[in-house]
C-alpha positions in Angstrom: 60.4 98.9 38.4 56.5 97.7 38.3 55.0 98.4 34.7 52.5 100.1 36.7 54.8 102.7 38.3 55.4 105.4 35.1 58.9 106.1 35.0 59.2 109.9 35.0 62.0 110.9 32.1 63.2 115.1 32.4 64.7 115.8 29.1 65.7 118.7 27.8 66.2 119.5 23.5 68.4 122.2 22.0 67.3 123.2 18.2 68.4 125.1 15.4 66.1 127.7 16.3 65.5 128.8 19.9 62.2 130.9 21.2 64.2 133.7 23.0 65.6 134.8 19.7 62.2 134.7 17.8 63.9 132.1 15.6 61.8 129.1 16.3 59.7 127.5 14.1 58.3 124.4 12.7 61.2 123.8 10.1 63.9 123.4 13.0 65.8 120.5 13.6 67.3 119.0 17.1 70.7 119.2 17.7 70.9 117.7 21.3 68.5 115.9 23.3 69.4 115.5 27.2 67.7 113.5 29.7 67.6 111.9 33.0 65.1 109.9 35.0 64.5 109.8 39.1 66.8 107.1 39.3 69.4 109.2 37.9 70.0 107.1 34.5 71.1 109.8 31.8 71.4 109.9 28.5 72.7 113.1 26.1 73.9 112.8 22.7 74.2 116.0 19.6 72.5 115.5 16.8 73.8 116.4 13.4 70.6 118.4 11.9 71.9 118.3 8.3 71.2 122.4 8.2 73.1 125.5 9.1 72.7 126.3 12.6 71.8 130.0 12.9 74.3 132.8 15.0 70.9 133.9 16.7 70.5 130.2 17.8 74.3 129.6 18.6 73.7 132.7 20.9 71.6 131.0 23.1 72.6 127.4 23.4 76.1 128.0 22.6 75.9 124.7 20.1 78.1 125.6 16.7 78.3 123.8 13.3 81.7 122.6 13.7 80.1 120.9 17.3 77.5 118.6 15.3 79.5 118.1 12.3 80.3 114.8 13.2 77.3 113.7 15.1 75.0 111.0 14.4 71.9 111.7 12.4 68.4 112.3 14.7 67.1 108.9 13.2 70.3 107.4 14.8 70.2 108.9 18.1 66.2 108.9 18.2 67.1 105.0 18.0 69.2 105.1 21.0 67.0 107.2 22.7 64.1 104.8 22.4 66.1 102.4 23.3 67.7 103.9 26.6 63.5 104.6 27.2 62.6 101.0 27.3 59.3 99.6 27.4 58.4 100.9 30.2 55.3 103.0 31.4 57.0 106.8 30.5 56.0 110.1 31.3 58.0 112.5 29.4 58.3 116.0 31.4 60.0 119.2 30.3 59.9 122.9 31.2 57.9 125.0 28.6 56.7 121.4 26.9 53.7 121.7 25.5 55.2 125.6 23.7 58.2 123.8 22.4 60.1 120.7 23.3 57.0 118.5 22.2 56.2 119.9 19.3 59.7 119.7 18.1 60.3 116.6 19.4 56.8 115.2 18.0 57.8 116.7 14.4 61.4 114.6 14.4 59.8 111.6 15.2 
C-alpha cells in the first residue's frame, strides 16, 4: 500500500457507559475495541476497564463483568492496536465519531 494511499480503518468501541442509556460520560472506560480495514484485516480484543460495568450498560452491549475479568488492560490492547495500525497513512472512521467513539477513544489514549 503507497504511503500516500490513507488506509481507511472502521472501528467500532463498546464502553462502560453507553449514550442510549444516558449513562455516558467522560469517566468511562473501553471495554472492546473492534475494527477492520478495506482490505478486510480485523482486529477485536475486550478490555478489562478496572471498574464495574453498569446493568444499564450491559443492557445495551450485552458485555458483563465476568466477560472482561480476564482481559488485558487498555494500555495492553491499545499497544496491539497501534501496532496492528502500522505506520501507515490512517483514517480512523466510525458511526456517531465525533459524539462518542473519539472522544472516548481520545481520553484512553
Amino acid at each position: 500500500m503507497s504511503s500516500l494511499q490513507p488506509r481507511f480503518i472502521l472501528f467500532d468501541l463498546e464502553t462502560t457507559g453507553c449514550q442510549q442509556c444516558n449513562t455516558w460520560g467522560p469517566h468511562h472506560r473501553v471495554l472492546q475495541i473492534a475494527a477492520t480495514d478495506l482490505q478486510g484485516r480485523t482486529f477485536q480484543q475486550y478490555v478489562n476497564p478496572a471498574v464495574h460495568i453498569p446493568r444499564a450498560s450491559t443492557a445495551c452491549h450485552r458485555i458483563t463483568n465476568a466477560m472482561v475479568r480476564n482481559a488485558p488492560s487498555w494500555t495492553t490492547v491499545a499497544q496491539a492496536f497501534c501496532k496492528w495500525v502500522g505506520n501507515a497513512n490512517v483514517v480512523l472512521v466510525a458511526h456517531n465519531a465525533g459524539g462518542f467513539d473519539i472522544p472516548v477513544l481520545s481520553k484512553e489514549f
